[in-house]
C-alpha positions as CSV (number, residue, x, y, z in Angstrom):
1,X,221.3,25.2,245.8
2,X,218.7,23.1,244.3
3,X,216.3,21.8,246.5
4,X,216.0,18.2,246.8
5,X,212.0,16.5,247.3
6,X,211.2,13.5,249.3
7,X,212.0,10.5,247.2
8,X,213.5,12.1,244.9
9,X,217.3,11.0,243.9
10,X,220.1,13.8,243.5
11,X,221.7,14.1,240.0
12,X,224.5,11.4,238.7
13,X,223.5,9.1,242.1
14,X,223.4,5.4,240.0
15,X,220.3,3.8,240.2
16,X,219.9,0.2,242.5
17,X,220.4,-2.4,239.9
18,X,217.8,-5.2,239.7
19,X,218.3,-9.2,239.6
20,X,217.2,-10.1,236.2
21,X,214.4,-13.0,236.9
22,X,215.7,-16.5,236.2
23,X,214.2,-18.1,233.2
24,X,211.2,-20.1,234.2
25,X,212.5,-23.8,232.6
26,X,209.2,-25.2,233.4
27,X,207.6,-23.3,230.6
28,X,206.7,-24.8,227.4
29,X,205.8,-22.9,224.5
30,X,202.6,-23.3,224.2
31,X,201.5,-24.3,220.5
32,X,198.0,-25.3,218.0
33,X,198.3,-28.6,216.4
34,X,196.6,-29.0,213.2
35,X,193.0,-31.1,213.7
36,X,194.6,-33.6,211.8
37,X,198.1,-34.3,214.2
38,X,195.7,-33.7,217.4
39,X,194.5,-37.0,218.0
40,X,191.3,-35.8,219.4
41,X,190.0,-33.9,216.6
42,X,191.2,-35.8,213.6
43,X,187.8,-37.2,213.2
44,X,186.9,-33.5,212.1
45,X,188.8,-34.1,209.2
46,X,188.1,-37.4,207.8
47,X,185.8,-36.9,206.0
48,X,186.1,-32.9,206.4
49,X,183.1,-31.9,208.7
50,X,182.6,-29.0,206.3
51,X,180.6,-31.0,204.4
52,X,177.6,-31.9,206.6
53,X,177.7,-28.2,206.9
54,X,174.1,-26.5,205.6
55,X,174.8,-23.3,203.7
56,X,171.4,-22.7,202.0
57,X,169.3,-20.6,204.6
58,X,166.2,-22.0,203.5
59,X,167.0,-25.3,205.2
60,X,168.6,-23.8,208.3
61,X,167.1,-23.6,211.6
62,X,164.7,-20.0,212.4
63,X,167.6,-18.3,214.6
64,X,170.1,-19.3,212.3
65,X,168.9,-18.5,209.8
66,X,168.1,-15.0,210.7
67,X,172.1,-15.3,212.3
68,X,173.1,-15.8,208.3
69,X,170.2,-12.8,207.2
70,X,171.5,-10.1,209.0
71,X,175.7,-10.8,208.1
72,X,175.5,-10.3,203.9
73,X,179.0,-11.3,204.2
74,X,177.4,-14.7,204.8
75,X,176.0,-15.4,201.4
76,X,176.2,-19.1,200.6
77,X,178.7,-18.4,198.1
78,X,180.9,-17.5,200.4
79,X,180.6,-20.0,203.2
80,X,181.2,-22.9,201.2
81,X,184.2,-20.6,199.3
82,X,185.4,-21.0,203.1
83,X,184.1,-23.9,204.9
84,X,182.0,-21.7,207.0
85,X,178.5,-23.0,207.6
86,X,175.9,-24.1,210.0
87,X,176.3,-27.7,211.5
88,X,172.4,-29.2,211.4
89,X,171.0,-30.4,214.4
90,X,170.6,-34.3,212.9
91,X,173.8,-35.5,212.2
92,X,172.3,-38.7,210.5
93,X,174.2,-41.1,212.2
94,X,177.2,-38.7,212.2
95,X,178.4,-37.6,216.1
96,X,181.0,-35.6,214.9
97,X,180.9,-31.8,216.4
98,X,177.7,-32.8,218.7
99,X,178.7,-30.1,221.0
100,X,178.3,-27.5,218.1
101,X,175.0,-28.4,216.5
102,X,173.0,-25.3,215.1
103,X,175.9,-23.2,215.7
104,X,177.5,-21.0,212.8
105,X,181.4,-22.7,212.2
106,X,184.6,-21.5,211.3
107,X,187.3,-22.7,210.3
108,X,190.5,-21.3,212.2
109,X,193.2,-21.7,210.0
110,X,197.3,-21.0,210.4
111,X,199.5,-19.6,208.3
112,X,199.9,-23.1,206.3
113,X,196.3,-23.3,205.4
114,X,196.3,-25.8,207.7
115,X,192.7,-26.2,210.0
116,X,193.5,-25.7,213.7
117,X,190.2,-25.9,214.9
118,X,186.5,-25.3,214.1
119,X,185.0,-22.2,216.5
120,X,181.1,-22.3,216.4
121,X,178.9,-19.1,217.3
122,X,175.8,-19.1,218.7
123,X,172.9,-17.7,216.8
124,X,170.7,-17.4,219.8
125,X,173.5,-15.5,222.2
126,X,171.5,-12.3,221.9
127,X,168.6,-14.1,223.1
128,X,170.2,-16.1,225.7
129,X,171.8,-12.7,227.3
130,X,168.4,-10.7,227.3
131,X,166.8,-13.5,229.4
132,X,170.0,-13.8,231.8
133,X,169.9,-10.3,231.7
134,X,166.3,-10.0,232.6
135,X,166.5,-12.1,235.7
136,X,167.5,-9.4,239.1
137,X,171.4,-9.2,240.0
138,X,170.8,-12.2,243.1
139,X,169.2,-14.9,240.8
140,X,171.8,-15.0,238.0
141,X,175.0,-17.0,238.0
142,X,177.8,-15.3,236.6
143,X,179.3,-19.4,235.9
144,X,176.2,-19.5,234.0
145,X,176.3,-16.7,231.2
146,X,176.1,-17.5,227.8
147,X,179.1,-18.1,225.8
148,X,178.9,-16.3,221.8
149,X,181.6,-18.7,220.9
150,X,182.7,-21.9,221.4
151,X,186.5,-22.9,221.2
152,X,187.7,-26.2,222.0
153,X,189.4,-27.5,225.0
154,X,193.3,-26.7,224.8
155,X,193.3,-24.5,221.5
156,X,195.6,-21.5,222.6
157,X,193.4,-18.9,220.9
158,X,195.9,-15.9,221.5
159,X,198.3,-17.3,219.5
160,X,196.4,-17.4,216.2
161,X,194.4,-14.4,216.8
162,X,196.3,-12.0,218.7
163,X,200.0,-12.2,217.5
């Protein structure tokens, strides 16, 4: 006779069926405009802000420029080949991506070749962490820790990037 252990269920007893959850109707699918049906960002694209974007590293700032230096995949062949670039700190007039000045840009695009949004890296994030790092464990503020990337309010990043 087999021995039965403590939780365990005999052979052919059925197992307790489980209520499948109802679907949530409140739930929309979440979805990424294109910049230029989001009424917020269409700015970005007329004119495209590509083309305030610096690509020669002579004229870009120190950090960036080093940023641009130490990725070959950066040449500036290739970042105006695909809008990538570095947004200078004088916009001349130009307000357009304030919030991503002296940042390295790129262009997030869907399937449709269609922009979605513009994501700017920090060249100085490495910087900016050894400093926070440096302070002791009861100065810092973990609300304070430097961001490497900057996405913009609302885009859904896990849709385009992770599947």
């Amino acid at each position: 006779m087999k021995q039965i252990i403590a939780g365990e269920k005999p052979a052919g007893t059925p197992l307790p069926k489980v209520a499948a959850k109802p679907a949530d109707t409140k739930t929309e699918e979440k979805q990424n405009l294109p910049l230029v049906e989001d009424e917020r960002s269409r700015s970005l694209m007329d004119p495209p802000i590509w083309e305030k974007f610096v690509t020669d590293v002579a004229a870009m700032s120190p950090e960036a420029s080093a940023y641009v230096r130490r990725h070959p995949s950066l040449s500036s062949e290739a970042m105006a080949k695909w809008h990538v670039g570095i947004l200078p700190t004088d916009g001349g007039g130009d307000k357009r991506g304030w919030s991503l000045r002296n940042h390295v840009i790129y262009p997030l695009k869907s399937e449709e070749n269609e922009v979605l949004a513009f994501v700017g890296r920090d060249p100085n994030y490495e910087t900016k962490v050894r400093a926070f790092e440096a302070k002791p464990p009861e100065q810092r503020d973990a609300s304070k820790r430097p961001n490497k990337y900057r996405f913009p309010k609302g885009f859904h990043r896990g849709i385009e990037l992770f599947g």
